[in-house]
C-alpha positions as protocol buffer text, in pm:
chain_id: "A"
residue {
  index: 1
  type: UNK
  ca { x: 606 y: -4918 z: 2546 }
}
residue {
  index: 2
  type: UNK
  ca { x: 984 y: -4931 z: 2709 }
}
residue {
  index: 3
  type: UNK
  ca { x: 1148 y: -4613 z: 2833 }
}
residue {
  index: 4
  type: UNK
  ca { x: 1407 y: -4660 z: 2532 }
}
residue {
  index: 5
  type: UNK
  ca { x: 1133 y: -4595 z: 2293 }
}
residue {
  index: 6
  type: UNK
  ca { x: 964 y: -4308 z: 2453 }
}
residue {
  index: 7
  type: UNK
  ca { x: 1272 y: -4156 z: 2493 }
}
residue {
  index: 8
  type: UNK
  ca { x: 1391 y: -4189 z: 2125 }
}
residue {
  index: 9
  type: UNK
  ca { x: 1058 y: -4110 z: 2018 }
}
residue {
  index: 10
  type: UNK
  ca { x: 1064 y: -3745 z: 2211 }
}
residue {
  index: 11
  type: UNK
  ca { x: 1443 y: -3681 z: 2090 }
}
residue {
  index: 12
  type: UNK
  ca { x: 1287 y: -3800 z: 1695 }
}
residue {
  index: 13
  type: UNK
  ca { x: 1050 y: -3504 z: 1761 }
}
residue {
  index: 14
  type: UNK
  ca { x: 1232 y: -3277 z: 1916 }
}
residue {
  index: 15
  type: UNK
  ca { x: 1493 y: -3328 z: 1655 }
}
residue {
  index: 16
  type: UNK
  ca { x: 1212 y: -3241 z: 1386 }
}
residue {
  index: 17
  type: UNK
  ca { x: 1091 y: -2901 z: 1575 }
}
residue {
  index: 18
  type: UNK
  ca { x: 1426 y: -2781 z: 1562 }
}
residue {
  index: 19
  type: UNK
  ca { x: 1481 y: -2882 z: 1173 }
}
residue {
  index: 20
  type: UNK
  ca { x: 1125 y: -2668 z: 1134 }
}
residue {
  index: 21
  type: UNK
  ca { x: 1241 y: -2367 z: 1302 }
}
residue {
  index: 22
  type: UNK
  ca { x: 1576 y: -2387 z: 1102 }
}
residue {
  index: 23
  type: UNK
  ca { x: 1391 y: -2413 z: 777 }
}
residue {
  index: 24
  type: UNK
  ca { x: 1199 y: -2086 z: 869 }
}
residue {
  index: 25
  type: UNK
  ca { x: 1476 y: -1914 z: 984 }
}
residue {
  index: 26
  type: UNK
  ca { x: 1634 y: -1991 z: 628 }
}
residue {
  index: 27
  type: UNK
  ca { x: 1374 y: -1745 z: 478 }
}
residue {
  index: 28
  type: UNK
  ca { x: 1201 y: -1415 z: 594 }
}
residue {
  index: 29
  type: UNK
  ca { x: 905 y: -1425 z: 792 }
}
residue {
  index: 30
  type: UNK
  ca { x: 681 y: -1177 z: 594 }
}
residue {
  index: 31
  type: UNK
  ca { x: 323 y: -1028 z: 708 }
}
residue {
  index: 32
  type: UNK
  ca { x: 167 y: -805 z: 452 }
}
residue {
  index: 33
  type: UNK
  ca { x: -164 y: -653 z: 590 }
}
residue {
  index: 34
  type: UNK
  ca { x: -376 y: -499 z: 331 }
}
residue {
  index: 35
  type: UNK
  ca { x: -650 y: -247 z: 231 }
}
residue {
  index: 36
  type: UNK
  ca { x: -898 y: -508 z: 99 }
}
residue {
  index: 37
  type: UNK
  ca { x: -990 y: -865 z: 203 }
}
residue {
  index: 38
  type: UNK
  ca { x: -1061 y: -972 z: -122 }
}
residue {
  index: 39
  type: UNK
  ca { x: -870 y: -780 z: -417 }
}
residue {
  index: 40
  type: UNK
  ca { x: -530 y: -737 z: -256 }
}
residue {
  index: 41
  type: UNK
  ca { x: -540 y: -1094 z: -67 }
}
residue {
  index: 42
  type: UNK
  ca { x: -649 y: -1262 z: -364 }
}
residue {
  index: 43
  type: UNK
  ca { x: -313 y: -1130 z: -561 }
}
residue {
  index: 44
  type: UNK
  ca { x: -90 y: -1186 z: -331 }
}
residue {
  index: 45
  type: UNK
  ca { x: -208 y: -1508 z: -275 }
}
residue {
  index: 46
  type: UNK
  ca { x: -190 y: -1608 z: -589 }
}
residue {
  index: 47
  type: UNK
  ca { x: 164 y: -1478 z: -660 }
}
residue {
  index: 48
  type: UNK
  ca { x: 262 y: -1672 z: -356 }
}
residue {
  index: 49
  type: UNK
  ca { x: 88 y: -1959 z: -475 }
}
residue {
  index: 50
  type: UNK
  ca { x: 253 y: -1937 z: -827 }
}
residue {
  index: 51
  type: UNK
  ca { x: 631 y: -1858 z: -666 }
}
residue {
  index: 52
  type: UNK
  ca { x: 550 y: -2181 z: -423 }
}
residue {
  index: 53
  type: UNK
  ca { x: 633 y: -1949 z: -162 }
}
residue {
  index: 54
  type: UNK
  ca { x: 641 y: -2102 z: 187 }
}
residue {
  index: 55
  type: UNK
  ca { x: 265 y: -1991 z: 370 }
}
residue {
  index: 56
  type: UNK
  ca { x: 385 y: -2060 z: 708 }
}
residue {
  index: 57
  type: UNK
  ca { x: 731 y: -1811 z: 610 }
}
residue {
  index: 58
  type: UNK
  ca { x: 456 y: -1533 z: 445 }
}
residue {
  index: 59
  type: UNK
  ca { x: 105 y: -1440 z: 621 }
}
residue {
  index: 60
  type: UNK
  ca { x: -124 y: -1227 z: 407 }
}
residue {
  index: 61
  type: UNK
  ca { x: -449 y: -1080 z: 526 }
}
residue {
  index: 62
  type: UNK
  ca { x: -738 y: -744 z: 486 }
}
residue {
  index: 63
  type: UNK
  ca { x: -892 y: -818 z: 751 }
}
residue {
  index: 64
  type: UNK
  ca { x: -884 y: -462 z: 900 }
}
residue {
  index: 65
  type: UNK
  ca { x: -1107 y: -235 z: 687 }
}
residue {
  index: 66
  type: UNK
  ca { x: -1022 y: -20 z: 430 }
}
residue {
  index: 67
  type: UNK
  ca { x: -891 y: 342 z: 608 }
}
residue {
  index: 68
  type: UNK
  ca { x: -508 y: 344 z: 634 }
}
residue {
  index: 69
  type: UNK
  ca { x: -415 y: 367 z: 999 }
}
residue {
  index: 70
  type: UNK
  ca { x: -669 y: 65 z: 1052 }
}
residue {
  index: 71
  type: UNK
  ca { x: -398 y: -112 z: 837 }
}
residue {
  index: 72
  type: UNK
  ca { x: -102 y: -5 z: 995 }
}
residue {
  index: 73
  type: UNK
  ca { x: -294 y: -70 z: 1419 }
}
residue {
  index: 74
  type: UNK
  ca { x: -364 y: -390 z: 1215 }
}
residue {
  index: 75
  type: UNK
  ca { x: 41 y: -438 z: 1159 }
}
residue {
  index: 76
  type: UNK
  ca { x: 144 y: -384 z: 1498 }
}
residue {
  index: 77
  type: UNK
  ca { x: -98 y: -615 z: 1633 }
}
residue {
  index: 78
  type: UNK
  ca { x: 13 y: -888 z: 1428 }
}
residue {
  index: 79
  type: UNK
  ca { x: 389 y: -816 z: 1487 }
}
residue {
  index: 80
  type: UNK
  ca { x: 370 y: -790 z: 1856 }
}
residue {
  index: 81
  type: UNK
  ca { x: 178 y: -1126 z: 1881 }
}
residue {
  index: 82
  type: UNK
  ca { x: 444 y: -1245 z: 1675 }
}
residue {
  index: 83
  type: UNK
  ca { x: 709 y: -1119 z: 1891 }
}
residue {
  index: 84
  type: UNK
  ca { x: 539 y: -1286 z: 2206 }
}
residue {
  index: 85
  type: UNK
  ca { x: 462 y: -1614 z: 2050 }
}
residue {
  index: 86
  type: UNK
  ca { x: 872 y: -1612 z: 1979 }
}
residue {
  index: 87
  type: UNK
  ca { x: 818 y: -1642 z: 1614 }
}
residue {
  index: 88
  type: UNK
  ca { x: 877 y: -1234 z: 1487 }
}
residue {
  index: 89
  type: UNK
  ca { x: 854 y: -1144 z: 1162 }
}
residue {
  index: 90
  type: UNK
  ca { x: 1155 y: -1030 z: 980 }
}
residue {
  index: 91
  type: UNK
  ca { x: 900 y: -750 z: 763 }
}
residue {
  index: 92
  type: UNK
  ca { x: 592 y: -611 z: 810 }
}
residue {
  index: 93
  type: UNK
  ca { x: 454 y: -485 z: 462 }
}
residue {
  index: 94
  type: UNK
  ca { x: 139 y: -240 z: 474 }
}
residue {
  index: 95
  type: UNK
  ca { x: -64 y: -209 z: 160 }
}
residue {
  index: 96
  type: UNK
  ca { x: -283 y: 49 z: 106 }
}
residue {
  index: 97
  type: UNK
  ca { x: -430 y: 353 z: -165 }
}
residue {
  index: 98
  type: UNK
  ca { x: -414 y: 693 z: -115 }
}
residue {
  index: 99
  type: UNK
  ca { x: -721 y: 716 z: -324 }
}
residue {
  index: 100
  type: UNK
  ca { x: -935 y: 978 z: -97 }
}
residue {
  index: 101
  type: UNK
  ca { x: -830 y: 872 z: 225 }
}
residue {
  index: 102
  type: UNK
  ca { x: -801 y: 1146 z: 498 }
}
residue {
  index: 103
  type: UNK
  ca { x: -559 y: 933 z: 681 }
}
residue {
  index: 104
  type: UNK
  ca { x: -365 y: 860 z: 429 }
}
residue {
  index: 105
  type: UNK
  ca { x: -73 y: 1080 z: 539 }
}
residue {
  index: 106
  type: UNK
  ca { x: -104 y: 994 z: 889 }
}
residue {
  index: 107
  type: UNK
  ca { x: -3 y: 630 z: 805 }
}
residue {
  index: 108
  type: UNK
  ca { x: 271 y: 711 z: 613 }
}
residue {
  index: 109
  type: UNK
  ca { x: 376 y: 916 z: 894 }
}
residue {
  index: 110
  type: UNK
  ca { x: 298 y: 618 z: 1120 }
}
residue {
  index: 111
  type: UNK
  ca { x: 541 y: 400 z: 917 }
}
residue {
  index: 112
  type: UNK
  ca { x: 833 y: 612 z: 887 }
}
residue {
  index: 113
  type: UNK
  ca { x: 801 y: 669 z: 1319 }
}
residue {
  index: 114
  type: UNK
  ca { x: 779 y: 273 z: 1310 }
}
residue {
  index: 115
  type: UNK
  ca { x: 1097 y: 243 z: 1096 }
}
residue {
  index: 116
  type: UNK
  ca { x: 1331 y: 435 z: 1222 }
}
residue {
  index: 117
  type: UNK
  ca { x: 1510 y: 532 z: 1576 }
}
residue {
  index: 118
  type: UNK
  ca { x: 1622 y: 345 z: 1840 }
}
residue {
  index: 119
  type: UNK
  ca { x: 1369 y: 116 z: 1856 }
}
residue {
  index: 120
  type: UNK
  ca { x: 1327 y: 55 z: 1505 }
}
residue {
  index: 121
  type: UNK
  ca { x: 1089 y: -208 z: 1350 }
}
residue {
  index: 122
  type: UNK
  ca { x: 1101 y: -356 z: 1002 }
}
residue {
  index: 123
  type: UNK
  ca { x: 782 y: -177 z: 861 }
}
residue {
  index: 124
  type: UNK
  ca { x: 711 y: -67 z: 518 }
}
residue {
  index: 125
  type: UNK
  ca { x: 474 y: 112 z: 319 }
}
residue {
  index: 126
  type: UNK
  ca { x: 327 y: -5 z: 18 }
}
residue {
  index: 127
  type: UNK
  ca { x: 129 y: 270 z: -148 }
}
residue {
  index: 128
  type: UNK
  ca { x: -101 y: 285 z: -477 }
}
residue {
  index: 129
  type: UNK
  ca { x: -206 y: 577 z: -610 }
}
residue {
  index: 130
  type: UNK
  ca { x: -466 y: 638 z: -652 }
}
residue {
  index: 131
  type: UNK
  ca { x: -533 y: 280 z: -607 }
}
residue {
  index: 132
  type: UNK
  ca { x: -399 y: -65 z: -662 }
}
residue {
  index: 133
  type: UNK
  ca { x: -578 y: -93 z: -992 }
}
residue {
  index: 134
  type: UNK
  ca { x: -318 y: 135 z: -1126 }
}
residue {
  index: 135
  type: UNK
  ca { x: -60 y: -137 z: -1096 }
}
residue {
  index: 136
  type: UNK
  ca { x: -290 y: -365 z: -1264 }
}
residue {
  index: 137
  type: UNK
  ca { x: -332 y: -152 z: -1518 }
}
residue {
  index: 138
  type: UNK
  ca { x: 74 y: -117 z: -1609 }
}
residue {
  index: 139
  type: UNK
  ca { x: 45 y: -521 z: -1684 }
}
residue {
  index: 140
  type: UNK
  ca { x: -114 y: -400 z: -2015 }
}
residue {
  index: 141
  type: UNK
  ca { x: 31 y: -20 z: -2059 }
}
residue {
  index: 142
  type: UNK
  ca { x: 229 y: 228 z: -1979 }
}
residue {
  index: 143
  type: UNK
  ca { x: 75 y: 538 z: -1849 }
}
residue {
  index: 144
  type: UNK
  ca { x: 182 y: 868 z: -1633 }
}
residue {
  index: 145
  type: UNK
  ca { x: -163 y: 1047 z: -1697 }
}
residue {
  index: 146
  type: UNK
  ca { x: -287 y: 1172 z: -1391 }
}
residue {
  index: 147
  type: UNK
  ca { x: -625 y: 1025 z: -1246 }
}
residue {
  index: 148
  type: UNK
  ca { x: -908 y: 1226 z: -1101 }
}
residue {
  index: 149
  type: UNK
  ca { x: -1244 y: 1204 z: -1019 }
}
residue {
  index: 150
  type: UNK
  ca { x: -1538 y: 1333 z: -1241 }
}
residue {
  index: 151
  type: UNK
  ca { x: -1906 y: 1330 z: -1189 }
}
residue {
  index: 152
  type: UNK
  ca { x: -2049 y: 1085 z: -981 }
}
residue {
  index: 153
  type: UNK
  ca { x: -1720 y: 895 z: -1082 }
}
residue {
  index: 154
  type: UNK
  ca { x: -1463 y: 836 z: -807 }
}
residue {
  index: 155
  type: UNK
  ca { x: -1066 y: 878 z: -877 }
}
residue {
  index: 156
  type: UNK
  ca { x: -1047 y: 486 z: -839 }
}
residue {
  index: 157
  type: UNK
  ca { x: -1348 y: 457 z: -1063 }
}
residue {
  index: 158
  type: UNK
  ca { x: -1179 y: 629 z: -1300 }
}
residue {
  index: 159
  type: UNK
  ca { x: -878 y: 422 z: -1254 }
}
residue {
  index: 160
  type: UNK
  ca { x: -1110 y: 102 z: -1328 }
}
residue {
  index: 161
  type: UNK
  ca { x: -1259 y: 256 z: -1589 }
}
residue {
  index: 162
  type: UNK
  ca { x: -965 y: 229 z: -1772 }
}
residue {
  index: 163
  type: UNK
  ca { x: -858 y: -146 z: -1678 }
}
residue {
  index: 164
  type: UNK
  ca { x: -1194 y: -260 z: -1781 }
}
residue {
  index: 165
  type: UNK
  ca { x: -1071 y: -143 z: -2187 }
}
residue {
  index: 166
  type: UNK
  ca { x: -797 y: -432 z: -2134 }
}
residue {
  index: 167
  type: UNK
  ca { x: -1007 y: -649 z: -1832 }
}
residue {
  index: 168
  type: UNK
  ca { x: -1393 y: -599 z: -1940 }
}
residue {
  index: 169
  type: UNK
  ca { x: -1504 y: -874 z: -1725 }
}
residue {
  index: 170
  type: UNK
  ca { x: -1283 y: -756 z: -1421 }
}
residue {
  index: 171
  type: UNK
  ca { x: -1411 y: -691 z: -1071 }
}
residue {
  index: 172
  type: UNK
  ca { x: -1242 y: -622 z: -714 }
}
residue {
  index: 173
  type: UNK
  ca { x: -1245 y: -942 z: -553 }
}
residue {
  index: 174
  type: UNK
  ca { x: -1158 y: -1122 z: -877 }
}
residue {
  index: 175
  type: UNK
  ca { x: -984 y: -1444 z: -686 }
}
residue {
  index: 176
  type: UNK
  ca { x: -812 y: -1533 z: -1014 }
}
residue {
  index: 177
  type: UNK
  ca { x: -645 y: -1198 z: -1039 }
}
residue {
  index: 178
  type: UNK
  ca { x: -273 y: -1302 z: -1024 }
}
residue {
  index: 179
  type: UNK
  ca { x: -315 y: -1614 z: -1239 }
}
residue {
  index: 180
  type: UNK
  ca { x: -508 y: -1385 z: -1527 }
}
residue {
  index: 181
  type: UNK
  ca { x: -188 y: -1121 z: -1495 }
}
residue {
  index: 182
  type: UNK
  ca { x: 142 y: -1346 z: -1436 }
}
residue {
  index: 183
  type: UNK
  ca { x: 229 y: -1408 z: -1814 }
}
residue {
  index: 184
  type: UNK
  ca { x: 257 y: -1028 z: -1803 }
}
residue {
  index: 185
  type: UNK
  ca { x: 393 y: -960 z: -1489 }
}
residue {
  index: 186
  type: UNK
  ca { x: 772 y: -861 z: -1634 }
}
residue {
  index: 187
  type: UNK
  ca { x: 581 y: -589 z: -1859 }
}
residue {
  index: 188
  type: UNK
  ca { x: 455 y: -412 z: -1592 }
}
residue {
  index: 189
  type: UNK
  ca { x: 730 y: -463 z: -1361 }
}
residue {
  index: 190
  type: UNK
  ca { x: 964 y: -227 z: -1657 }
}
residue {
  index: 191
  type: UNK
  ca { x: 632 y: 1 z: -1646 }
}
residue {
  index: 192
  type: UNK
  ca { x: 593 y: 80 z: -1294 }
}
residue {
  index: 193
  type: UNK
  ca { x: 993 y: 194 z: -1217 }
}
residue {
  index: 194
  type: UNK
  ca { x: 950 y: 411 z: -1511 }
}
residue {
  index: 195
  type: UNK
  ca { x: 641 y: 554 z: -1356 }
}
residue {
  index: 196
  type: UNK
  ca { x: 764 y: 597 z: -1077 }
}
residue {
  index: 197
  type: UNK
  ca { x: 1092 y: 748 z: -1188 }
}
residue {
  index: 198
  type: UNK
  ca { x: 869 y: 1037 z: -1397 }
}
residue {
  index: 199
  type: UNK
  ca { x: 675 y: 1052 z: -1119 }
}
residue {
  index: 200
  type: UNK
  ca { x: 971 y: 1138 z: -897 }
}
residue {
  index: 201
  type: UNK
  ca { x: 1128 y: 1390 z: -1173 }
}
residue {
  index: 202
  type: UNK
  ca { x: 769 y: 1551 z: -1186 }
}
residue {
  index: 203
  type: UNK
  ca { x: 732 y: 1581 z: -843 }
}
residue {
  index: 204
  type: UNK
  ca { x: 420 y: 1405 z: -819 }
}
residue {
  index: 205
  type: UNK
  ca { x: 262 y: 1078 z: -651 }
}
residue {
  index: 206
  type: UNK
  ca { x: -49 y: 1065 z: -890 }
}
residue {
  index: 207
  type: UNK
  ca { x: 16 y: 792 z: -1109 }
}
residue {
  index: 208
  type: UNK
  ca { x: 262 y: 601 z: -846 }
}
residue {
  index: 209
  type: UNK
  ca { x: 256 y: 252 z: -680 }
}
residue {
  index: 210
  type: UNK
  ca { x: 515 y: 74 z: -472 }
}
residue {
  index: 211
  type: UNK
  ca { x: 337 y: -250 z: -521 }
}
residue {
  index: 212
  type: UNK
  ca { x: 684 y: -324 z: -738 }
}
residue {
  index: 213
  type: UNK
  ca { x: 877 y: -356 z: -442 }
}
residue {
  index: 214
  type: UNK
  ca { x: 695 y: -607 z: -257 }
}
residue {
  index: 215
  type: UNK
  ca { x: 660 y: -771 z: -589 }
}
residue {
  index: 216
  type: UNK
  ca { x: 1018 y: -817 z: -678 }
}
residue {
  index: 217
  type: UNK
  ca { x: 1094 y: -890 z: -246 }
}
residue {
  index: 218
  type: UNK
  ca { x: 891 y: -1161 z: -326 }
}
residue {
  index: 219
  type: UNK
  ca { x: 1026 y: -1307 z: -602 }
}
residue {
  index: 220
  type: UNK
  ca { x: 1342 y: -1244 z: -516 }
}
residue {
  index: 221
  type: UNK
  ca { x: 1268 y: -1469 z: -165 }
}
residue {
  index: 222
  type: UNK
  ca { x: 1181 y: -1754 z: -417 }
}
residue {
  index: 223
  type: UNK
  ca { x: 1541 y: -1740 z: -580 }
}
């Protein structure tokens, strides 16, 4: 093979690697760590899938455990190694319950340190309570009653409980979870910012999610 070829071959390439990091640099690089490797993943997966969102543009992973602060150490690892390897991420979403976490608090706390100051980094929080059932729940109702555990019941059990009247078969881990909910995604988009609006006159977090805004981030990356 002559020079002239190599050398128009390596410029072809070059030429390519530089259209690819243009093309990424077009859309935000997202990371959203979450609580669980299967329930969590599996939706946002899906709603990526659905959107045709770019998967090199938006990582999604639970593999960190289930307590809070494991989620947010989780974050930072990801986003430093993204910061080395010269591709950062533009946001860093953590997903997590407040179910009956001790640490719940502390990552919240974490976040907001993260987020603001001199050194700022593009972290957010993305809370359930008291879990991320509770938005699944809003795809079929609106409801402000408070959740809490009873008997040998836990406050998510409780939370499930009530899904199951609407999703009998349903299960965390359910892979198909986005594709069995899109068709009434809008519905429970309207339901959880009025939730959350009574829950902020009421001065209360239990019901709450902020699942909506990394929803509708989403989305609105597709548009």
């Amino acid at each position: 093979m002559g020079s002239d070829d190599l050398f128009k071959k390596r410029k072809l390439r070059a030429a390519k690697e530089k259209r690819k990091k243009t093309e990424r640099k077009n859309h935000d690089r997202v990371l959203i760590v979450c609580e669980g490797e299967k329930t969590e993943p599996f939706y946002f997966n899906g709603l990526r899938s659905a959107y045709k969102l770019d998967t090199a543009n938006i990582k999604i992973t639970g593999d960190c455990g289930s307590d809070p602060m494991s989620i947010v150490d989780k974050a930072i690892e990801e986003y430093e190694k993204s910061k080395q390897d010269g591709n950062c991420f533009d946001r860093v979403y953590c997903v997590f319950d407040k179910d009956a976490h001790p640490k719940y608090q502390d990552a919240i706390n974490k976040i907001k340190q993260l987020s603001t100051g001199k050194n700022k980094k593009p972290f957010f929080a993305v809370c359930s309570v008291p879990c991320f059932e509770y938005w699944l729940l809003l795809h079929f109702v609106y409801t402000t009653q408070p959740f809490s555990a009873s008997g040998k019941n836990s406050i998510a059990d409780n939370v499930i409980k009530e899904l199951k009247k609407y999703i009998p078969t349903y299960e965390k881990g359910q892979e198909d979870i986005f594709i069995l909910l899109h068709d009434k995604l809008e519905f429970a988009i309207k339901n959880a910012h009025k939730a959350n609006g009574e829950a902020i006159k009421n001065n209360t977090d239990n019901p709450s999610t902020s699942i909506i805004e990394l929803v509708e981030y989403l989305i609105k990356l597709k548009e």
